[in-house]
ROGU-141977 format. One record per residue: residue in one letter; x, y, z of N, C-alpha, C in turn. Coordinates in Angstrom, 1 decimal. Example, Ala and Ser with C-alpha at 12.3 -4.5 7.8 and 13.67 -1.06 7.14 Angstrom:
BEGIN
[a [13.2 -5.7 7.8] [12.3 -4.5 7.8] [13.2 -3.3 7.8]]
[s [12.8 -2.2 7.1] [13.7 -1.1 7.1] [12.9 0.0 7.9]]
//
This chain:
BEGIN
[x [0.8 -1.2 0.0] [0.0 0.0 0.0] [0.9 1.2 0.0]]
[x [0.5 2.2 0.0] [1.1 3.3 -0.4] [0.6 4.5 1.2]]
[x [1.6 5.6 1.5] [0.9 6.5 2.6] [1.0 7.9 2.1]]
[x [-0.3 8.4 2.2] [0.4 10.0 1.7] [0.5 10.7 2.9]]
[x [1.2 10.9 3.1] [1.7 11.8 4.4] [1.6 13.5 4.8]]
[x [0.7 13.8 3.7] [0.7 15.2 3.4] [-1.0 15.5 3.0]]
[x [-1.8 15.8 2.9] [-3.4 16.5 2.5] [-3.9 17.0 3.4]]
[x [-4.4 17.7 2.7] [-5.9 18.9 3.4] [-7.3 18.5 2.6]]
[x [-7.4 17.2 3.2] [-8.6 16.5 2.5] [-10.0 17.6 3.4]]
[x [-9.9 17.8 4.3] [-10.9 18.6 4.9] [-11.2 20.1 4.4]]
[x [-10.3 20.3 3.9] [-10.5 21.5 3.0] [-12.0 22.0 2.1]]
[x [-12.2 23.0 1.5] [-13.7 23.0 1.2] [-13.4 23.0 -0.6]]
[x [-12.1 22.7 -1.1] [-12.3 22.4 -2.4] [-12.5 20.8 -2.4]]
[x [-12.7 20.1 -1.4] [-13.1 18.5 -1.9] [-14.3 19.1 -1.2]]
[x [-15.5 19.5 -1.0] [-16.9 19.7 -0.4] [-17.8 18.7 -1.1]]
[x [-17.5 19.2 -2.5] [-18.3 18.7 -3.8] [-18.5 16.7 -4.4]]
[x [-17.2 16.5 -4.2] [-17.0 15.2 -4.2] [-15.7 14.5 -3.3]]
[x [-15.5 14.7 -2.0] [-15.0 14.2 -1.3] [-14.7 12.6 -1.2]]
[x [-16.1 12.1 -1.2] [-16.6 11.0 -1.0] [-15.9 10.1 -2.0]]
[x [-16.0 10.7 -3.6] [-14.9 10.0 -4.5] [-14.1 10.4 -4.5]]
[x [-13.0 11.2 -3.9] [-11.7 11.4 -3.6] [-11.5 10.3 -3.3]]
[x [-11.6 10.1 -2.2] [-11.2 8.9 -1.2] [-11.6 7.8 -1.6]]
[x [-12.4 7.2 -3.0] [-12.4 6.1 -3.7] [-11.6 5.9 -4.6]]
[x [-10.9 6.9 -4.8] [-9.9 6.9 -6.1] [-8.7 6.5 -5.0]]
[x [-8.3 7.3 -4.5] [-7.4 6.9 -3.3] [-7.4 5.8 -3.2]]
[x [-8.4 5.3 -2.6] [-8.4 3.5 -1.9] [-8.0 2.8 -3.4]]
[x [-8.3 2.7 -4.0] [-8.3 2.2 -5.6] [-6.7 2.3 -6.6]]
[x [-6.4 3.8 -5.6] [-4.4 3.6 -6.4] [-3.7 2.9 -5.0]]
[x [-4.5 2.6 -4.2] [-4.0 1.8 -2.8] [-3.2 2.6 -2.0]]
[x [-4.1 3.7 -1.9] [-3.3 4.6 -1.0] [-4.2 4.4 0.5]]
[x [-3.8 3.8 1.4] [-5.3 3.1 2.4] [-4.8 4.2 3.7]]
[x [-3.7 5.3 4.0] [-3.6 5.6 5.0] [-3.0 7.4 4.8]]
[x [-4.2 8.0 4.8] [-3.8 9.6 5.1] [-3.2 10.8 5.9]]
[x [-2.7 11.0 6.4] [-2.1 12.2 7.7] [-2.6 13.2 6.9]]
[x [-3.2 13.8 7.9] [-4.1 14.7 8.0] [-3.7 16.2 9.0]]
[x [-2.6 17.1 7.8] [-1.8 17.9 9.4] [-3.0 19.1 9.0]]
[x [-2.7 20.0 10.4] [-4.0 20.7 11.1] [-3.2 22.3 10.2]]
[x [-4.2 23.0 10.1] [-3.7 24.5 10.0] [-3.8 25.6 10.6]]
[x [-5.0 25.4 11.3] [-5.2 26.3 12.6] [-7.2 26.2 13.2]]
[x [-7.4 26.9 14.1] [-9.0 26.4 15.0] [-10.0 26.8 13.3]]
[x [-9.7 27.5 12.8] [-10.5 27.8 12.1] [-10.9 26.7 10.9]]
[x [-9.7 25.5 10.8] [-10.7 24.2 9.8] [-10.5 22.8 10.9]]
[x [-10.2 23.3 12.1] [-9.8 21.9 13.3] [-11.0 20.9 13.1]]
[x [-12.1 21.9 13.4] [-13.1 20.4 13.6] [-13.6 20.2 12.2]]
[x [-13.4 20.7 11.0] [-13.9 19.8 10.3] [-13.1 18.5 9.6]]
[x [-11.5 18.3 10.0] [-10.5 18.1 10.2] [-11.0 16.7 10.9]]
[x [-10.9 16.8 11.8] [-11.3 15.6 13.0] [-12.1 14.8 12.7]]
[x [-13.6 15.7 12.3] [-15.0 15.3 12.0] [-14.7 14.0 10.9]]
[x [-14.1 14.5 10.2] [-13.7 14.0 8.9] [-12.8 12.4 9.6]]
[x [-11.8 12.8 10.4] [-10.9 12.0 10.7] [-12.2 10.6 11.6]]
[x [-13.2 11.1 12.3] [-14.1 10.3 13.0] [-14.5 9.3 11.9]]
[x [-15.2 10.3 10.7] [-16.2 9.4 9.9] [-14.8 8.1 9.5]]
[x [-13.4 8.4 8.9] [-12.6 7.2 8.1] [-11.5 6.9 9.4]]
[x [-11.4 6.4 10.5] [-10.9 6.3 11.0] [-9.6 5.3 11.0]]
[x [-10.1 4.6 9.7] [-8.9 3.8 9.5] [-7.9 4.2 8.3]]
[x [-8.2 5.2 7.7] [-7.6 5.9 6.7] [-7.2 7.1 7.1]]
[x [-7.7 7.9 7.8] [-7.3 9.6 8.1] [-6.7 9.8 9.8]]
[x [-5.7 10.4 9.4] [-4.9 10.0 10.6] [-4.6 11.6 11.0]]
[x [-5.3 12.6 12.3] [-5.0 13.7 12.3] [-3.5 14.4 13.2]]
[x [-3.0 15.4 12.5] [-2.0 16.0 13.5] [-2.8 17.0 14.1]]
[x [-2.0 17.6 15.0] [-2.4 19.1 15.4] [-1.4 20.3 15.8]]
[x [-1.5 21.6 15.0] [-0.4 22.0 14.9] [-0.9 23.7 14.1]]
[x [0.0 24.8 14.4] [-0.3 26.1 13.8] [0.4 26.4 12.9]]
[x [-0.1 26.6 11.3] [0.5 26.7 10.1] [1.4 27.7 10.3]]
[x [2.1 28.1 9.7] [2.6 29.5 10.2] [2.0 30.8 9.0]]
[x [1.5 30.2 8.3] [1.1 31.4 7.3] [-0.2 31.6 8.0]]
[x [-1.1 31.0 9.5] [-2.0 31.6 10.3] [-1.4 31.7 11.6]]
[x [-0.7 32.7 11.7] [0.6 33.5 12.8] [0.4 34.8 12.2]]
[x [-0.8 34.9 13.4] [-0.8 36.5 13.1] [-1.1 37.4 14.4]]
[x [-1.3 38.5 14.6] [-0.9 39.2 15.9] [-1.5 38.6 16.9]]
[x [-2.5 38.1 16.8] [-3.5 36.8 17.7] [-3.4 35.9 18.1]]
[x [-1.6 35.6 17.5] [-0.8 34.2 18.1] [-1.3 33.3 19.2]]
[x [-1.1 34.2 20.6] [-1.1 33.3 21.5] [-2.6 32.8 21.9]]
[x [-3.7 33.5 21.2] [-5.1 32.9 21.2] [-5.0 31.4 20.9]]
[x [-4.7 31.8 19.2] [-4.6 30.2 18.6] [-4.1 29.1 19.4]]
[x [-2.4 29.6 19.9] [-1.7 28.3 20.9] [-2.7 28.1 21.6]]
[x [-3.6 29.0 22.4] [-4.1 28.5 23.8] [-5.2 27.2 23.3]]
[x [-6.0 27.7 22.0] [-7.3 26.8 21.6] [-6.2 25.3 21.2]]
[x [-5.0 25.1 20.4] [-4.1 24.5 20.2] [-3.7 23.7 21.8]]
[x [-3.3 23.8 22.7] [-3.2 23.5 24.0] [-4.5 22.9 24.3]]
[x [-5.8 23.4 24.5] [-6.8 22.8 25.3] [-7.1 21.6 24.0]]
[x [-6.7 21.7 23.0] [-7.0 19.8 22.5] [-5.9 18.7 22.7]]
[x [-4.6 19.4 23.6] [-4.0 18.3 23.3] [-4.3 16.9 23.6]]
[x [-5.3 17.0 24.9] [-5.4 15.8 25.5] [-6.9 15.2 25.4]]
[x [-7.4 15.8 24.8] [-8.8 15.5 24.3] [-8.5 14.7 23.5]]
[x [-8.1 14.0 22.6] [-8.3 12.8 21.8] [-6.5 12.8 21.1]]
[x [-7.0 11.5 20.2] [-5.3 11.3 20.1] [-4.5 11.9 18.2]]
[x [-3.5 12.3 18.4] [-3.0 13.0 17.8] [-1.8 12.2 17.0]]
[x [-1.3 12.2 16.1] [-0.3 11.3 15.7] [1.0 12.2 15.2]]
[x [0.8 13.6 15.6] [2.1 14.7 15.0] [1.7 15.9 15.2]]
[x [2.7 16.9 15.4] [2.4 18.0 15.4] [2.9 19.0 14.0]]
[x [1.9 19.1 13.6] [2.2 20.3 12.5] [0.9 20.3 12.2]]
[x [0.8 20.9 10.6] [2.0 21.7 9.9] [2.5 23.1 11.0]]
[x [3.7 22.9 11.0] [4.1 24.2 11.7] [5.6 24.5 10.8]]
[x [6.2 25.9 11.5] [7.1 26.1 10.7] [7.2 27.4 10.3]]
[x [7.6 28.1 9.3] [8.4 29.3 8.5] [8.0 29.5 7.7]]
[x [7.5 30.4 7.3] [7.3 31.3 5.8] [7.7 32.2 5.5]]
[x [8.8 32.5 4.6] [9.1 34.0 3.9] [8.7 33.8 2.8]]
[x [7.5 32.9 2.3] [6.9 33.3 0.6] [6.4 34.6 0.9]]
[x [5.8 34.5 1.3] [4.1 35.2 1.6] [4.2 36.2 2.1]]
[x [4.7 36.4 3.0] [4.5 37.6 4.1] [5.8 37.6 4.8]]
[x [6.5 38.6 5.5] [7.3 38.5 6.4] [6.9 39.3 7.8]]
[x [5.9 40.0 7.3] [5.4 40.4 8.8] [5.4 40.4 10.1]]
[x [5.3 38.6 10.0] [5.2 38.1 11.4] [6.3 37.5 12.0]]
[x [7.1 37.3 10.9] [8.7 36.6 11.0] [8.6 36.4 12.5]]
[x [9.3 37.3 13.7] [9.5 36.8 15.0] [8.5 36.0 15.7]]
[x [7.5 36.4 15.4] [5.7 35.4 15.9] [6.3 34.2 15.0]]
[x [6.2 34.2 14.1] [6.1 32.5 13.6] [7.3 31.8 13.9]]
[x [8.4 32.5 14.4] [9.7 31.8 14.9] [9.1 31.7 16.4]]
[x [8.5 31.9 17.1] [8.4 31.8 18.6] [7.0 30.7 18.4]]
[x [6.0 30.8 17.5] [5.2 30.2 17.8] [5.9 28.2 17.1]]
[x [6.6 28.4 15.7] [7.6 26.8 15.3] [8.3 26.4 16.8]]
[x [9.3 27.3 17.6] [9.1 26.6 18.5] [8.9 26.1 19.6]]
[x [8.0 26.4 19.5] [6.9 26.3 21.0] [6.3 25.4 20.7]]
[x [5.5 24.9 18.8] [5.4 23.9 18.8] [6.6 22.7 18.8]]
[x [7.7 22.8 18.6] [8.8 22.0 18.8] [8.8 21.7 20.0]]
[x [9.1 22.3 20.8] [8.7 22.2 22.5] [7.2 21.0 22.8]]
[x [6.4 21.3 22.5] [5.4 20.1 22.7] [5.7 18.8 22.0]]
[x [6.6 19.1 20.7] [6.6 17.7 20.0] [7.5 16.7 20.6]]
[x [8.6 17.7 21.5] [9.7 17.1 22.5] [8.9 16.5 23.7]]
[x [8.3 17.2 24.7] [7.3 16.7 25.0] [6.5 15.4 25.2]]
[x [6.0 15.4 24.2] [4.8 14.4 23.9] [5.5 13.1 22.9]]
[x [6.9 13.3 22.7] [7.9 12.3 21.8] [7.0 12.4 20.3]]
[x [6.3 12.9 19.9] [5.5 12.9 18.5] [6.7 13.5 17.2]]
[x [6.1 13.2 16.5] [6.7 13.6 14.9] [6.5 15.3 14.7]]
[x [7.2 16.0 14.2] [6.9 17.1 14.1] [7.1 17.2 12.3]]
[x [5.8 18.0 11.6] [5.8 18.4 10.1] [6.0 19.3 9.8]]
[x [7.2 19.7 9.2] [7.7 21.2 9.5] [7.5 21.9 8.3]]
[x [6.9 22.7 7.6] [6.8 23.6 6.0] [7.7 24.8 6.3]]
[x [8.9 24.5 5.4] [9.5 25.3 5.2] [10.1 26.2 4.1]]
[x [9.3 27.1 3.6] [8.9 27.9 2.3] [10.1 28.9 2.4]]
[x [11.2 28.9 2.1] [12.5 30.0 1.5] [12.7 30.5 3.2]]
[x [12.8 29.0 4.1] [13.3 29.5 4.9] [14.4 28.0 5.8]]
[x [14.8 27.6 5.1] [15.4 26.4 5.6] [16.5 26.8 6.7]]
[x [16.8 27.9 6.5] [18.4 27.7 7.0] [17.9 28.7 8.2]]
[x [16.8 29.1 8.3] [15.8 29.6 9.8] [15.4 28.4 10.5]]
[x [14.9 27.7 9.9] [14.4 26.4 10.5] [15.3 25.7 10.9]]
[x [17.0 25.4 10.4] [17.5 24.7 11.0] [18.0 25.5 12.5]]
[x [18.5 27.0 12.1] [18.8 27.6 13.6] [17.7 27.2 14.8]]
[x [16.2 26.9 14.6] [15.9 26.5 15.8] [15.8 25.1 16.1]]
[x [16.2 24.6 14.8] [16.0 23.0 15.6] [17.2 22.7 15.7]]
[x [18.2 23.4 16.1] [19.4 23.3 17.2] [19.0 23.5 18.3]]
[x [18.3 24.0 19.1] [17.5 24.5 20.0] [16.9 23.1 20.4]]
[x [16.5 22.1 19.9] [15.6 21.0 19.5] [16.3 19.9 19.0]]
[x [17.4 19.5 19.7] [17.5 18.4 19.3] [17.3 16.9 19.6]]
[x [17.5 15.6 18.9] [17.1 14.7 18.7] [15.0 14.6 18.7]]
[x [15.0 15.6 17.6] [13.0 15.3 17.4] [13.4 14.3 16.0]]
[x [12.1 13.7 15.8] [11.9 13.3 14.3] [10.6 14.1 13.6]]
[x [10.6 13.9 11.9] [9.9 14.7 11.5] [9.9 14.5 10.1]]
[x [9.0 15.2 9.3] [9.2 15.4 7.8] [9.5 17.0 7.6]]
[x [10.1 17.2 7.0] [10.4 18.5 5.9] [9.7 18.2 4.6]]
[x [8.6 19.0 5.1] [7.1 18.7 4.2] [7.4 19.5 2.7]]
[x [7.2 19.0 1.4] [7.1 19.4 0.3] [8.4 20.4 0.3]]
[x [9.8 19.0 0.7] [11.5 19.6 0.6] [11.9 20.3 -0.5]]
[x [12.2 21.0 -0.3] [12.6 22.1 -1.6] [14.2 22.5 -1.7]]
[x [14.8 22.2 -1.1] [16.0 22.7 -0.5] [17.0 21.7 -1.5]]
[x [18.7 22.4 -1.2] [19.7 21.8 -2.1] [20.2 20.2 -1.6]]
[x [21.2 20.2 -2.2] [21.9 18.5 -1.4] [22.3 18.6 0.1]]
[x [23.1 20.2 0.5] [23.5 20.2 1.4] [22.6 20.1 2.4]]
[x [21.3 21.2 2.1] [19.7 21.5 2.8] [19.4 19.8 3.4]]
[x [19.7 18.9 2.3] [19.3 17.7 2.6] [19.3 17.3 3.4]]
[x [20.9 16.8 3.0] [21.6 16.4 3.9] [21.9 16.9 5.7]]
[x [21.7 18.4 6.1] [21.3 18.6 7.6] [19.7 17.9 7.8]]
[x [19.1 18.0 7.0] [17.5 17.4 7.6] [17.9 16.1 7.7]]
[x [18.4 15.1 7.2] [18.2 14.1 7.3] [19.5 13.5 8.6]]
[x [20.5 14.1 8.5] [21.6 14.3 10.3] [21.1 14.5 11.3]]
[x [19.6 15.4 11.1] [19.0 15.5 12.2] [17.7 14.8 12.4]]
[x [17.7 13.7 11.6] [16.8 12.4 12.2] [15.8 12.8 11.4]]
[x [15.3 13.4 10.1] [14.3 13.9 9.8] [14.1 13.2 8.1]]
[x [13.0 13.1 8.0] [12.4 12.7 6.8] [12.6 13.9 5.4]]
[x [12.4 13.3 4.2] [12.4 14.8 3.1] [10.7 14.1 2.7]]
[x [9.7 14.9 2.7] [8.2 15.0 2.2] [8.7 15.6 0.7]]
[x [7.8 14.1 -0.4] [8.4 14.6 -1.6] [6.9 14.6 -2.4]]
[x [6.8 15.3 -3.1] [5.8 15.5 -3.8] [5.4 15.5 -5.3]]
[x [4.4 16.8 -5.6] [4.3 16.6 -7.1] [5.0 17.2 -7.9]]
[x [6.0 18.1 -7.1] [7.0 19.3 -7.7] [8.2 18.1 -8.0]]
[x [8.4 17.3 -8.0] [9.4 16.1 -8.6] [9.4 15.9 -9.6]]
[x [8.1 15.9 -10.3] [7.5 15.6 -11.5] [8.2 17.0 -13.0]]
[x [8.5 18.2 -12.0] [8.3 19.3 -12.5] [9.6 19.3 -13.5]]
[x [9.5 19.5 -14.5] [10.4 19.7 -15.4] [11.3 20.5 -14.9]]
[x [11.3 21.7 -13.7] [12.7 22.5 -13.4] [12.9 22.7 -12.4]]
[x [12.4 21.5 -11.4] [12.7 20.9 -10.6] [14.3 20.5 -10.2]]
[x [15.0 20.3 -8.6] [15.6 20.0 -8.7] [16.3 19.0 -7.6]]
[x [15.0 18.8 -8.0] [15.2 17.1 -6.5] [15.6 16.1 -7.3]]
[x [15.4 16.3 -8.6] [16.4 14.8 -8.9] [17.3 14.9 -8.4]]
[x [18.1 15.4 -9.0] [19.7 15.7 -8.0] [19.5 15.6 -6.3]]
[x [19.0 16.2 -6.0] [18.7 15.3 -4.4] [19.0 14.4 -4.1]]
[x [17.7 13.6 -4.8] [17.4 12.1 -4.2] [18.6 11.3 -5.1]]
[x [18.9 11.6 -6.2] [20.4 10.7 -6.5] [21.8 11.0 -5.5]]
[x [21.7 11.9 -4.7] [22.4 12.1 -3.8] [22.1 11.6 -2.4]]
[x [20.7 11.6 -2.1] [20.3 11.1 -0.6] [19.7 9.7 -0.8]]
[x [19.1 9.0 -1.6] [19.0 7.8 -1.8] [17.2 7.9 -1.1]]
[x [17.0 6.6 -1.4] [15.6 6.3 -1.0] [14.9 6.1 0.6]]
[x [16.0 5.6 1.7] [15.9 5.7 2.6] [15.1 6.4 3.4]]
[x [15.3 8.1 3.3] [15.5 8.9 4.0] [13.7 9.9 3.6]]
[x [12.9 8.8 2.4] [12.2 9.8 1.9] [10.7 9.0 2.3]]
[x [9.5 10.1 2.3] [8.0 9.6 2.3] [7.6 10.3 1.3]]
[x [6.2 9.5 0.9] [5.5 10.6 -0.6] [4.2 11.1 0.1]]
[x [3.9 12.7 0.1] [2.9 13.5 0.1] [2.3 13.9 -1.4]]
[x [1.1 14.6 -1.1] [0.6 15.2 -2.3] [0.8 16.7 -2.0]]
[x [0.4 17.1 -0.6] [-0.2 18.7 -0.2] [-1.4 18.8 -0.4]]
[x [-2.3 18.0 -1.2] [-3.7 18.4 -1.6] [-4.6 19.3 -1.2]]
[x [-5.0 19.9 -1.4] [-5.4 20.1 -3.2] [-4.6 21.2 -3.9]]
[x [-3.1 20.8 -3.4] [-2.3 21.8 -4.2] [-1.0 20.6 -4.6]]
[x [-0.3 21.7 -5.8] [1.1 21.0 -6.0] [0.6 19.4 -6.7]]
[x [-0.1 19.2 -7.7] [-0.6 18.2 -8.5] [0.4 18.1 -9.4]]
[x [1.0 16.7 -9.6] [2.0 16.2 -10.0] [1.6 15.9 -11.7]]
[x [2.5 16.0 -12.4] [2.3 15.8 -14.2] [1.9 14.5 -14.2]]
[x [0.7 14.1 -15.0] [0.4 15.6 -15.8] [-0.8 16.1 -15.3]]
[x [-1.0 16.9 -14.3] [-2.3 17.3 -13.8] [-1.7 18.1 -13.2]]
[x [-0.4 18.8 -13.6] [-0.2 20.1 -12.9] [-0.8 21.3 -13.3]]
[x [-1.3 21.9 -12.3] [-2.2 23.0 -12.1] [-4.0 22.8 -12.2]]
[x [-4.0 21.7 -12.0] [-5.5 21.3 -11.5] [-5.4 20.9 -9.6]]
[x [-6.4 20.4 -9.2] [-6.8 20.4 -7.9] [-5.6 18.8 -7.6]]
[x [-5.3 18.8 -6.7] [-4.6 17.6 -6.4] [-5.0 16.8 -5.5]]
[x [-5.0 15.4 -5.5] [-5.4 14.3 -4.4] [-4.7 13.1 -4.7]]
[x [-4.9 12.2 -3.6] [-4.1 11.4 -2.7] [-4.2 10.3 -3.7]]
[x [-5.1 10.0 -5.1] [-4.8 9.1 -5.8] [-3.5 9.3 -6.5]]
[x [-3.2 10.3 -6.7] [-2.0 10.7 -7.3] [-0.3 10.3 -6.7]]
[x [-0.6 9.8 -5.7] [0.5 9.2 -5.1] [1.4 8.3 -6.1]]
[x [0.7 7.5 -6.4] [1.3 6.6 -7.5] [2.2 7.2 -8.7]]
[x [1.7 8.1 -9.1] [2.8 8.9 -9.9] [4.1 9.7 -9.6]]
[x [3.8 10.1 -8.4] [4.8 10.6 -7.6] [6.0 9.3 -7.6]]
[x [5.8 8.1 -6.8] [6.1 6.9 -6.9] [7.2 6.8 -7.7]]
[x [6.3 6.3 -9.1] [7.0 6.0 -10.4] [8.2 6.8 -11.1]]
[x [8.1 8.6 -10.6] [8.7 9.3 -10.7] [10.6 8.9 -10.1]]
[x [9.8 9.1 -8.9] [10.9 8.6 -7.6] [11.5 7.3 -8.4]]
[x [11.1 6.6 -8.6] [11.6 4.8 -9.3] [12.5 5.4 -10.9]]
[x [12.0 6.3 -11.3] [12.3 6.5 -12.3] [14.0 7.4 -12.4]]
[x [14.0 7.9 -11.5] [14.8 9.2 -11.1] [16.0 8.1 -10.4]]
[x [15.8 7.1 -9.1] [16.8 6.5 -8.8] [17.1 5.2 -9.3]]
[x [15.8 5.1 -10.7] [16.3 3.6 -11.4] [16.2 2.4 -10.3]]
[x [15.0 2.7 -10.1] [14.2 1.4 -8.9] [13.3 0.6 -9.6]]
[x [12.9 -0.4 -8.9] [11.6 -0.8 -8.9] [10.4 -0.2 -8.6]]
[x [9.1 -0.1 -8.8] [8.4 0.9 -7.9] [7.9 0.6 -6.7]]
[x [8.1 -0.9 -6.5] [7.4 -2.0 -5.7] [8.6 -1.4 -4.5]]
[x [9.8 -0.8 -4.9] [10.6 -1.1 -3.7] [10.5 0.5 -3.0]]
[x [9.9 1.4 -4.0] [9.4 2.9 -3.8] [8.6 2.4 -2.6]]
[x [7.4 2.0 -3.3] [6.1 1.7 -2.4] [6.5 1.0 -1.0]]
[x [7.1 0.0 -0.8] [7.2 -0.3 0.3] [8.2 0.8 1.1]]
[x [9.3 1.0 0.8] [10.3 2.1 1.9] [9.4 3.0 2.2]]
[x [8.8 3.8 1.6] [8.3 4.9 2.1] [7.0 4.3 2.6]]
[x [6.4 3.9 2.5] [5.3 3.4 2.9] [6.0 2.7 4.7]]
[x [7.0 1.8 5.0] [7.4 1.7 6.2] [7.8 3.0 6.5]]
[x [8.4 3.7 6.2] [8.9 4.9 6.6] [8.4 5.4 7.0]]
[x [7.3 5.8 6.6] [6.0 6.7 7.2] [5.1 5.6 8.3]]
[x [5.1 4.6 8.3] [4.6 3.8 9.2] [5.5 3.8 10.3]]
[x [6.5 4.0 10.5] [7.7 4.2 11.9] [7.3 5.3 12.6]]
[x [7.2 6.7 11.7] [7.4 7.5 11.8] [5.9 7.7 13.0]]
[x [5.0 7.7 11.8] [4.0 7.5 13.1] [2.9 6.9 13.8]]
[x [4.0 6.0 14.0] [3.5 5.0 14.8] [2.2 4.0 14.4]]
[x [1.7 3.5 13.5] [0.9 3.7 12.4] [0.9 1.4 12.8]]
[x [2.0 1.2 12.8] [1.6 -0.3 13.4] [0.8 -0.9 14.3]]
[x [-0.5 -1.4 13.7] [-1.3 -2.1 15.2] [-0.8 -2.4 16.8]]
[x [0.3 -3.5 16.2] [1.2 -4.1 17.5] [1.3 -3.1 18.4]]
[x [1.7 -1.7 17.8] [2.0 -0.8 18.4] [1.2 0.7 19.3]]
[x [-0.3 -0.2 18.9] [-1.3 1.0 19.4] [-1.0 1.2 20.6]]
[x [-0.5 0.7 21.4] [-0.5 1.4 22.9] [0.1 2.6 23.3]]
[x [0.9 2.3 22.1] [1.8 3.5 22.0] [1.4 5.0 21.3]]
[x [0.0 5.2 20.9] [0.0 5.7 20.2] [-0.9 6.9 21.3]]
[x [-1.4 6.4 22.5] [-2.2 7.5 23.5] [-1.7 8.1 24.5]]
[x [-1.6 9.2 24.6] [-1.5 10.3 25.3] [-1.3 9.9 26.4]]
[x [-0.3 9.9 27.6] [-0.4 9.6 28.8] [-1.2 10.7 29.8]]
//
């Protein structure tokens, strides 16, 4: 089976046909979703979602950083009173953004690690997005060391890599692989297959040939084939590493449900 490690299936661009999303999914044998959180404003429909497929949608919880805004410590507090309300499998998406805005720069560096701080904590996976800001992100997870995690939809050079992965951390690869001016091939022929899981982002970042339409989690398989194609694999041997990989990561083995609640 295959894991996407990355969607925003709760989002209101699948409103319309949700329901066969997630048949197409089950159908390219994608049977297991992470589901990271963005902030109180789509939580519960997030969860709600995560209740109805409980064997397929797996939720984090965690403050995007592109919703870090002067009302920060509101959010952490609403963010804080769920931690122990039901169970959680990672914290993010959290993290850095200088696409978008720089505004908040110091708030979103106080608020990534404060969520780092809980992910130390609670021993969980932390999903870090980090948009033209890697070498910010790594200054505070020196501050933070020995977490695990993905470096969600990795963008960064060999060397970029190579720190994420020293520091116990996953590269989240996606449909930007596909991208003709892309330059994760060179990456992944440098970091090898080990070190990697496949996301979509959904309903963004739709991998060829369906770039720049809506994206979802059947599309994993092309990502896949990509990756097989790039380090001259099997795909069968794609599908399984990352698929364990992401199953370690969080905690995702039956044997291992005990492990998976909140003390």
């Amino acid at each position: 089976m295959y894991i996407d490690t990355h969607s925003h299936l709760y989002g209101e661009e699948f409103a319309a046909d949700r329901e066969e999303v997630i048949r197409r999914a089950k159908k390219a044998r994608v049977e297991k979703i992470i589901l990271p959180d963005i902030d109180s404003q789509t939580r519960s429909q997030m969860l709600e979602l995560c209740d109805i497929y409980p064997d397929l949608l797996f939720p984090l919880i965690g403050l995007h950083p592109t919703s870090v805004q002067a009302e920060y410590k509101t959010e952490l507090r609403k963010l804080e009173a769920q931690l122990g309300a039901r169970k959680y499998y990672g914290i993010g998406e959290c993290g850095i953004d200088l696409y978008w805005d720089k505004t908040y720069l110091k708030e979103q560096v106080k608020v990534f690690e404060y969520q780092l701080g809980i992910a130390r904590e609670l021993n969980l996976p932390v999903i870090i997005h980090a948009r033209e800001s890697l070498e910010v992100i790594f200054t505070s997870l020196k501050k933070y060391p020995y977490l695990k995690g993905i470096f969600h939809c990795f963008s960064g050079n060999i060397n970029q890599a190579e720190q994420a992965i020293d520091r116990g951390f996953l590269l989240g690869i996606g449909g930007v692989v596909t991208f003709k001016n892309t330059q994760l091939d060179k990456v992944l022929l440098k970091t090898g297959l080990f070190s990697l899981v496949l996301e979509t982002d959904s309903p963004y970042l739709a991998p060829v040939p369906y770039r720049g339409k809506r994206n979802e989690s059947s599309y994993i398989p092309l990502i896949a084939q990509k990756i097989a194609d790039i380090l001259q694999e099997d795909i069968k041997k794609i599908e399984k590493i990352t698929t364990q990989n992401a199953m370690n990561l969080f905690t995702l083995h039956p044997e291992n449900a005990s492990n998976l609640q909140y003390e």
